[in-house]
C-alpha positions as CSV (number, residue, x, y, z in Angstrom):
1,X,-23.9,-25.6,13.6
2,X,-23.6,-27.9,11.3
3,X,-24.5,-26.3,8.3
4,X,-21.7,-23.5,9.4
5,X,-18.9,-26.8,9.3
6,X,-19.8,-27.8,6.1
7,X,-19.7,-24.0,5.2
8,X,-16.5,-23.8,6.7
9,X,-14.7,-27.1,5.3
10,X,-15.7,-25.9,1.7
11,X,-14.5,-22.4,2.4
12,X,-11.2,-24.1,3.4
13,X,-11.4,-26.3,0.1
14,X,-11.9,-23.2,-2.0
15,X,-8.7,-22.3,-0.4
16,X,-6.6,-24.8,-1.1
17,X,-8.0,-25.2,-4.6
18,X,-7.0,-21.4,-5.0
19,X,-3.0,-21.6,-3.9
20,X,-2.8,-24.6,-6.2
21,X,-4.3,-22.3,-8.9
22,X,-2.2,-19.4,-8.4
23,X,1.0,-21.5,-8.1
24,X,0.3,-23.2,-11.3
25,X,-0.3,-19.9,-13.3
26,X,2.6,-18.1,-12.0
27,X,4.7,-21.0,-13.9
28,X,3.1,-19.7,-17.1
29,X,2.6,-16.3,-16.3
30,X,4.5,-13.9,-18.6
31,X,5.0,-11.6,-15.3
32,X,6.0,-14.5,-13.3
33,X,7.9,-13.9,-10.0
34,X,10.5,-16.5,-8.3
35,X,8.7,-17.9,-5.3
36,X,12.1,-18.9,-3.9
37,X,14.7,-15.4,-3.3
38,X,17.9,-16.5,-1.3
39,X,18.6,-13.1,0.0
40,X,15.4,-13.2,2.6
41,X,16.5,-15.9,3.9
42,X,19.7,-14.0,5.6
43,X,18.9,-13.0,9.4
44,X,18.9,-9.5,10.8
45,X,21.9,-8.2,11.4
46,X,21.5,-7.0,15.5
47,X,21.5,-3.6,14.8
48,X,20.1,-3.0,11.4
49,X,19.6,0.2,9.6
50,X,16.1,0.6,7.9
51,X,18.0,1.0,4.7
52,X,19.3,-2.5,5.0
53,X,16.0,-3.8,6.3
54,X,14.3,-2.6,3.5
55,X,16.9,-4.1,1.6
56,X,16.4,-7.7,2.0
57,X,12.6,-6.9,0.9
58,X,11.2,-8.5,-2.4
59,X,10.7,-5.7,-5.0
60,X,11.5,-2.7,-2.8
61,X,13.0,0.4,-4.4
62,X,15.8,-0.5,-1.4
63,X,16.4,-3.7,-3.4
64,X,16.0,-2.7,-6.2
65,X,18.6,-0.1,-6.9
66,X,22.3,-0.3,-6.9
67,X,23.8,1.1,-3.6
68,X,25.6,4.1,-5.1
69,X,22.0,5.3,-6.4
70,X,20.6,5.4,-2.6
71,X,21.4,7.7,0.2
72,X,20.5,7.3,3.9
73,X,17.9,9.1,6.0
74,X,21.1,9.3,8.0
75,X,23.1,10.2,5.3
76,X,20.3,13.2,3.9
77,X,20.0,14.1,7.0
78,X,23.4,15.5,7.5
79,X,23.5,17.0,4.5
80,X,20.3,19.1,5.3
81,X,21.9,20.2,8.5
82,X,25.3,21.1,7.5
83,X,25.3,21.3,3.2
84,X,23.9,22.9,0.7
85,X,21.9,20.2,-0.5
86,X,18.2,20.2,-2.7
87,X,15.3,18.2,-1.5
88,X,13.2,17.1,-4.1
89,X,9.6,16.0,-3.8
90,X,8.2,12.9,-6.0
91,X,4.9,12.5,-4.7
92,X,1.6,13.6,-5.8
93,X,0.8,17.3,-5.1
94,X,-1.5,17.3,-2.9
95,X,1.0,15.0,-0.6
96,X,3.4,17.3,-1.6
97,X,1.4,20.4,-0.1
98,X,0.5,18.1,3.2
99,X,3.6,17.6,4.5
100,X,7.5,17.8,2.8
101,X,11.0,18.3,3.9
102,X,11.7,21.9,4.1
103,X,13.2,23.7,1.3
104,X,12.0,20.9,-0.9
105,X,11.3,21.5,-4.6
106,X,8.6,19.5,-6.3
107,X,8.5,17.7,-9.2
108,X,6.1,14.6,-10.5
109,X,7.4,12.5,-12.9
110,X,3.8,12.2,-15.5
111,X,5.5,16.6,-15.6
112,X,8.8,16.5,-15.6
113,X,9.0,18.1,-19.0
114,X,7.4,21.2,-17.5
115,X,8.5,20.8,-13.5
116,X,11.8,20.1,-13.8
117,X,14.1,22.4,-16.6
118,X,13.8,25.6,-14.5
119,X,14.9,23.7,-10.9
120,X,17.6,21.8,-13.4
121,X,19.5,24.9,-14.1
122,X,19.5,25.5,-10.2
123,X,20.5,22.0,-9.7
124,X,23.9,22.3,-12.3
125,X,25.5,25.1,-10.0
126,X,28.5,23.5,-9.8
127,X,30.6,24.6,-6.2
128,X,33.7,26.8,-6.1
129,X,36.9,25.4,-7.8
130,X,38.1,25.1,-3.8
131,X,35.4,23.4,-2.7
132,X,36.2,19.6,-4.0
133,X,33.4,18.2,-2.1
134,X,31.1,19.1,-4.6
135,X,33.0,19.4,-7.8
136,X,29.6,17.6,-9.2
137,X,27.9,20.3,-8.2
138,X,25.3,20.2,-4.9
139,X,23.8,17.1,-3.9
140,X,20.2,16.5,-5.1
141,X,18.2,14.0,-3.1
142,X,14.9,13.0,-4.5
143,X,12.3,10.9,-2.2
144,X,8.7,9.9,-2.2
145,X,6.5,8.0,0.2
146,X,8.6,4.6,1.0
147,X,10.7,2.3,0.2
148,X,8.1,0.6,-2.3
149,X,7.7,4.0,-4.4
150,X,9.1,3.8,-7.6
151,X,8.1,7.9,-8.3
152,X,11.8,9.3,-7.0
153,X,14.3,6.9,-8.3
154,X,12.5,7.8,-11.9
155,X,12.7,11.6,-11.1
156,X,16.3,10.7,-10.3
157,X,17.0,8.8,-13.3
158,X,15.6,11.5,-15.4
159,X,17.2,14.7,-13.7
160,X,20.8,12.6,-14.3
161,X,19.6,11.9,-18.2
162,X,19.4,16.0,-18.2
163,X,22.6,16.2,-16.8
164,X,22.4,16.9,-13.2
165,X,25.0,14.6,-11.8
166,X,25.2,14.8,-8.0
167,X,21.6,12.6,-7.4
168,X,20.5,9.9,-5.4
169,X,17.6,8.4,-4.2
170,X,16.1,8.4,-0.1
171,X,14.5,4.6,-0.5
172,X,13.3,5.1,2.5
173,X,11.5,7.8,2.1
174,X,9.4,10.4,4.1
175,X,7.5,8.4,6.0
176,X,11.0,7.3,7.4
177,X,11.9,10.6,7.9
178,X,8.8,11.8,10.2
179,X,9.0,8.3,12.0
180,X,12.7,9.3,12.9
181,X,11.4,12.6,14.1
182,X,13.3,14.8,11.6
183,X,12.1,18.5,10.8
184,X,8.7,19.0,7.7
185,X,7.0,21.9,6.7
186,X,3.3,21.3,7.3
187,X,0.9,24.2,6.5
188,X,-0.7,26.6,9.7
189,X,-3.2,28.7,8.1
190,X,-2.5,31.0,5.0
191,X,1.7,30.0,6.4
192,X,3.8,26.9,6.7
193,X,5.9,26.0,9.6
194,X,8.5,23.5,11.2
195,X,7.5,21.0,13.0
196,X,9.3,17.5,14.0
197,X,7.6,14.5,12.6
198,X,6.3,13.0,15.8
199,X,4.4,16.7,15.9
200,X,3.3,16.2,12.5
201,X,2.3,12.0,12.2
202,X,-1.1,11.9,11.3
203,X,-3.7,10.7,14.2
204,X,-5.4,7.5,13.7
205,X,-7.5,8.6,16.9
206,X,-8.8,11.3,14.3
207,X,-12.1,9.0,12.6
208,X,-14.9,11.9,12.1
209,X,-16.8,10.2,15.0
210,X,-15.4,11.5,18.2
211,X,-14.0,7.7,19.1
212,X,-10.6,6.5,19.6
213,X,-9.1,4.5,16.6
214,X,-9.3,0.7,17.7
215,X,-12.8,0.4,19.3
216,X,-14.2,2.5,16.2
217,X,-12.4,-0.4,14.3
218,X,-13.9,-2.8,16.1
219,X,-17.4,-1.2,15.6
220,X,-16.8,-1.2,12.3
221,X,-16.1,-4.9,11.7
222,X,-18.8,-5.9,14.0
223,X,-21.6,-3.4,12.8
224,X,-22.2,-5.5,9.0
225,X,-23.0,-9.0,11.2
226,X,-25.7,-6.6,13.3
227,X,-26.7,-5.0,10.4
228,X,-27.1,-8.3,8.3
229,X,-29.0,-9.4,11.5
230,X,-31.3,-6.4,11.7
231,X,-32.4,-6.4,7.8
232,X,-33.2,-10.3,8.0
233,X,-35.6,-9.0,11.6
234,X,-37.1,-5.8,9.0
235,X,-37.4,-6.6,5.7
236,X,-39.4,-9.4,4.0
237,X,-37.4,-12.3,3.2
238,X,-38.0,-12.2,-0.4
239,X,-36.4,-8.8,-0.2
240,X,-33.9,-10.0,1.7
241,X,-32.9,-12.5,-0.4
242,X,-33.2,-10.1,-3.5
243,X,-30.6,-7.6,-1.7
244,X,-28.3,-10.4,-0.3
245,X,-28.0,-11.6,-5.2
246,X,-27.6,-8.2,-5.5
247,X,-24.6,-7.3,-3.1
248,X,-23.2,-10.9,-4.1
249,X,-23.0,-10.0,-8.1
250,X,-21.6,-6.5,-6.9
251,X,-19.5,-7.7,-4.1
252,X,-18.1,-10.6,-6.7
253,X,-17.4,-8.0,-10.0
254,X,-15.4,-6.1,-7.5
255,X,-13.2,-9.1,-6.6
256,X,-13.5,-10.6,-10.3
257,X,-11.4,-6.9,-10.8
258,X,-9.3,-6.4,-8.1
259,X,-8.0,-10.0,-8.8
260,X,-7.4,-9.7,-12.2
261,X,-4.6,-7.1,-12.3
262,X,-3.0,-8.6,-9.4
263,X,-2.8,-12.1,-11.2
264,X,-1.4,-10.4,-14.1
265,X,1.5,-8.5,-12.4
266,X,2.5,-10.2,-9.4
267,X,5.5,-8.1,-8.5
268,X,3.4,-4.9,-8.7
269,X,1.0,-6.2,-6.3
270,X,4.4,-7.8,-4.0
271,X,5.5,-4.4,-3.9
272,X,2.3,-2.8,-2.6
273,X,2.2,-5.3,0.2
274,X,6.1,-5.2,1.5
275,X,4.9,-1.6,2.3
276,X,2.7,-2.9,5.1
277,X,5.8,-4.7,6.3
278,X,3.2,-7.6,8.2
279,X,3.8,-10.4,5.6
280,X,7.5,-11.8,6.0
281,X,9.6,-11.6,3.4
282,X,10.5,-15.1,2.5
283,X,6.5,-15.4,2.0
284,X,5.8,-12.3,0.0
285,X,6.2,-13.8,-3.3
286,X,4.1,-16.8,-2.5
287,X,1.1,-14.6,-1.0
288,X,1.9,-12.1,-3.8
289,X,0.9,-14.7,-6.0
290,X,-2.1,-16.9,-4.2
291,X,-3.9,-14.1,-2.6
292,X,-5.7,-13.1,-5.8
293,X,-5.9,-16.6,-6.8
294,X,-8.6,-17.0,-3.7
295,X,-9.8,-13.7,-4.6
296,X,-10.5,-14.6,-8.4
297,X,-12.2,-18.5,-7.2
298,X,-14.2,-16.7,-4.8
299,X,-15.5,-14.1,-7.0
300,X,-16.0,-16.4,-9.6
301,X,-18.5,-18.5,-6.9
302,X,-20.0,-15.6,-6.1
303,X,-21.0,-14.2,-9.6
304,X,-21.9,-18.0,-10.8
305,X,-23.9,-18.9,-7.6
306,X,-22.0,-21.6,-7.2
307,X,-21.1,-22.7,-3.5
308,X,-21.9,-19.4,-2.4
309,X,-21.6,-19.5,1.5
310,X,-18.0,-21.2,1.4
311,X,-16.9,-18.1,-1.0
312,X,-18.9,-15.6,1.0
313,X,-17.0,-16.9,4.3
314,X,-13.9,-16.7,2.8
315,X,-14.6,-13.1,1.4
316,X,-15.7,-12.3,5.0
317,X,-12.2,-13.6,6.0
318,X,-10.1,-11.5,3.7
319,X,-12.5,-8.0,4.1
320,X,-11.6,-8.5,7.9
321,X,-8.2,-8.9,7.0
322,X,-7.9,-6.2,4.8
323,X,-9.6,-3.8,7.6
324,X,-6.7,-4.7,10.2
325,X,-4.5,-4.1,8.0
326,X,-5.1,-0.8,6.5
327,X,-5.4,-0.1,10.5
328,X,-2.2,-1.1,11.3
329,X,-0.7,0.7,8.5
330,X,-2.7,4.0,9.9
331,X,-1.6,3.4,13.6
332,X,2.1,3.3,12.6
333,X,2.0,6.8,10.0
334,X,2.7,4.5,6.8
335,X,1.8,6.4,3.3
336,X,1.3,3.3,1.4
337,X,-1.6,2.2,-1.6
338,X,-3.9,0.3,-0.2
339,X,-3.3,-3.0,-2.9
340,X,-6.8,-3.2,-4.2
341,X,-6.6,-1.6,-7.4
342,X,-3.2,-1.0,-9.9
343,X,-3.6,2.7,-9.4
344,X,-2.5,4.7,-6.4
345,X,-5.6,4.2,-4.2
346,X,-4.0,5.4,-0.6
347,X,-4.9,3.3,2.3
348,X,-6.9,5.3,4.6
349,X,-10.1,4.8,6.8
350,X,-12.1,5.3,3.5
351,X,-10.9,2.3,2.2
352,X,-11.9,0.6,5.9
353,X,-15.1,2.1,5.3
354,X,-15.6,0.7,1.7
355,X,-14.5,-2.9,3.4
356,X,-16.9,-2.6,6.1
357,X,-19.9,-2.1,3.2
358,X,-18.4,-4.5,1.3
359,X,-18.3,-6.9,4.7
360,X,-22.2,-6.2,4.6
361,X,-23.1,-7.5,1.3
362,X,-20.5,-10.7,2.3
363,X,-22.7,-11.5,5.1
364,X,-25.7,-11.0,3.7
365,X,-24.6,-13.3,0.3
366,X,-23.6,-15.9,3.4
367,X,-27.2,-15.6,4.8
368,X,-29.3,-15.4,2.1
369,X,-27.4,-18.4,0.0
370,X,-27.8,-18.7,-4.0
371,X,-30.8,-17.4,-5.3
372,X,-32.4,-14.0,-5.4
373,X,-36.0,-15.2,-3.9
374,X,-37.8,-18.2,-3.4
């Protein structure tokens, strides 16, 4: 018990040490982010839209672009019911062929040279010289996953640079859409059909092992500790202690990377986590800029063999973390990357299931201490 305080109290150390760290680089930082943003300070409004919600978030597309760029999933939704209005589709393709708003056209931004110029002619029809609603031709909304995808508000600055006028942006997104139970295509078969999105929100219940969602989550975070457990009762502890420095070097490269391109662009890595909507937004910027300040100290202890329990308990901490998460972010239909890596790496119960093996190697690193053997 005591050895686990002292474990415990330097893990804590190791965590104050970190914020310290991370506050001081972000004052040299090229990337540096303000840590202090007046406008999340302002309360709610009673009845607030999600639009305006969204808006008072740190580095959202919602904040981010002027008002007369955005339209409303109010707003969008009209038009679909009662305009001649095109949908286009910003996501990645294989999102795109999941689930979309019907009628909706696709284009990617990384091939809009070769997507977009034979929609663009479609998209130039200008209305009937009676019809002064659209003089600008139809409207054209573009949307991707959220409000913290940047992939339709480029679409829609590049389809207005080849002269489509009548574009905006839906910040909020399709995951918005199906949460406010509005009609996708999903695919049935060789056909697509209709379906409202409470029909069509992906199950969390849905794991691959016949179990509901939150005890297999619980399985999950407990299994590594009984696992850990079990090796130590089965293997010889020379072996064990061999296996516990190898997980440790892996488990700390990992973290050694992940950190780094979150220290380097904070807002990129704000932006990934306002689309879990848990951390508040007054405190985004500040845990935008420390959490991969702990990450990098720890990894760093755990590569150097250098207090090597504290680290391991607070890499324990944050994999747990991370797996609730990624849960919650499952359990309410969110599309959003998963903040580990600066590439669009979806959270999904993969990425639970990587945490839970990395969660293995933490606690055996925590068990087995600093050296490889004896």
């Amino acid at each position: 018990m005591k050895t686990f305080l002292r474990n415990a109290t330097g893990a804590i150390g190791l965590v104050v040490v970190s914020v310290l760290l991370g506050l001081a680089w972000n004052l040299i930082n090229p990337n540096a982010i303000p840590l202090r943003l007046a406008e999340t300070a302002a309360p709610p409004a009673a009845a607030e839209s999600a639009e305006a919600r969204a808006a008072r978030i740190p580095f959202s597309m919602a904040a981010k672009l002027p008002a007369d760029d955005q339209i409303s999933i109010a707003e969008a939704v009209q038009l679909f019911e009662s305009s001649p209005v095109f949908f286009v589709d910003a996501r990645d393709r294989d999102a795109y062929d999941a689930v979309r708003i019907p009628g909706a056209r696709w284009i990617h931004e990384k091939r809009f040279a070769e997507l977009a110029p034979p929609l663009i002619e479609q998209f130039r029809i200008v209305a009937p010289e009676d019809d002064k609603d659209y003089a600008n031709g139809y409207p054209v909304v573009t949307y991707c996953d959220n409000h913290t995808c940047d992939m339709a508000s480029i679409v829609m600055t590049k389809l207005r640079e080849c002269g489509v006028a009548n574009v905006r942006c839906m910040v909020m997104g399709l995951d918005e859409w199906i949460a406010a139970d509005h009609l996708v295509t999903v695919p049935a078969g060789d056909e697509r059909v209709e379906r409202r999105g409470r029909e069509t929100r992906a199950s969390v219940a849905d794991t691959g092992v016949g179990i509901g969602p939150r005890p297999w989550l619980a399985v999950l975070i407990v299994a590594p500790f009984l696992l850990a457990f079990v090796v130590h009762r089965l293997l010889p502890a020379d072996t064990v202690r061999t296996v516990g420095f190898v997980g440790r070097i892996a488990l700390g490269l990992v973290f050694l990377v992940a950190a780094g391109f979150k220290l380097w662009d904070p807002a990129e890595f704000a932006g990934m986590v306002a689309c879990y909507d848990i951390v508040p937004p007054a405190w985004l910027p500040t845990f935008a800029v420390t959490l991969p300040a702990i990450e990098l100290l720890a990894a760093v202890a755990l590569i150097g063999g250098v207090c090597v329990r504290p680290a391991a308990l607070v890499v324990i901490a944050m994999l747990v973390g991370f797996m609730v998460a990624i849960y919650s972010l499952l359990d309410r239909g969110l599309s959003c990357s998963c903040g580990c890596f600066p590439i669009a790496y979806p959270a999904s119960w993969s990425r639970i299931y990587e945490d839970a093996a990395m969660l293995l190697a933490a606690v055996l690193a925590w068990s087995t201490g600093r050296k490889p053997s004896a």
